[in-house]
C-alpha positions, 0 to 999 in steps of 0.5 A: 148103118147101111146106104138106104139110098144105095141098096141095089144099086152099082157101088163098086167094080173089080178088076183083076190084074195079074200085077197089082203094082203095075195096075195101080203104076199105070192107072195112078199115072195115066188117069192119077187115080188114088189107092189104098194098098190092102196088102200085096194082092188087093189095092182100091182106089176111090170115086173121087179119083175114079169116078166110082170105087172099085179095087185090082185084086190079084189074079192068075196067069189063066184065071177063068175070071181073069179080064172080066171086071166084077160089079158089086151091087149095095144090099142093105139086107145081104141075106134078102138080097140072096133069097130074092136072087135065087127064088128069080133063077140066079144062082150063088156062085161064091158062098157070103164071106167077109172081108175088111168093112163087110161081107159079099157074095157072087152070084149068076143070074143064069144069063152068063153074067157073074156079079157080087152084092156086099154089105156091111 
């Protein structure tokens, strides 16, 4: 299990949209992207449509976090990962969590930027 090739680097960007329908009508459309729906609030589209995976998850008229899109790191050892990031200064920001095909956690890296690392 894991992408050993993968561990630490960019694997997944995340946007937020206040509609997801519209996202996806507008990227399928313009740049013929291809999705996967994860319900009404989520929808991912793939690499080889995009150029790398990513996903739209539903955001809030005002979300703080609203335009700014999420990079997500690969870990082979999410639990490594997140020591290493805190004994550099950085700082967890959304505790891990699972969600389908694995689990996550955001962190600071103290510098202004927010970023997540998943794992299987």
């Amino acid at each position: 299990m894991g992408h050993p090739v993968q561990h630490h680097t960019i694997n997944y960007i995340e946007f937020s949209a206040t509609d997801v329908a519209k996202a996806k009508e507008f990227y399928g459309g313009v740049f013929g992207w291809k999705f996967t729906d994860y319900g009404p609030e989520y929808v991912s589209f793939d690499k080889d449509s995009a150029g790398i995976d990513g996903g739209f998850r539903q955001a809030n008229e005002g979300d703080r976090e609203g335009g700014a899109p999420l990079i997500v790191l690969y870990s082979s050892d999410l639990k490594e990962t997140e020591t290493a990031i805190v004994a550099a200064g950085g700082s967890i920001t959304v505790p891990t969590f699972e969600f389908p095909g694995g689990r996550r956690f955001h962190f600071s890296d103290g510098l202004g930027n927010v970023l997540a690392v998943w794992s299987e």
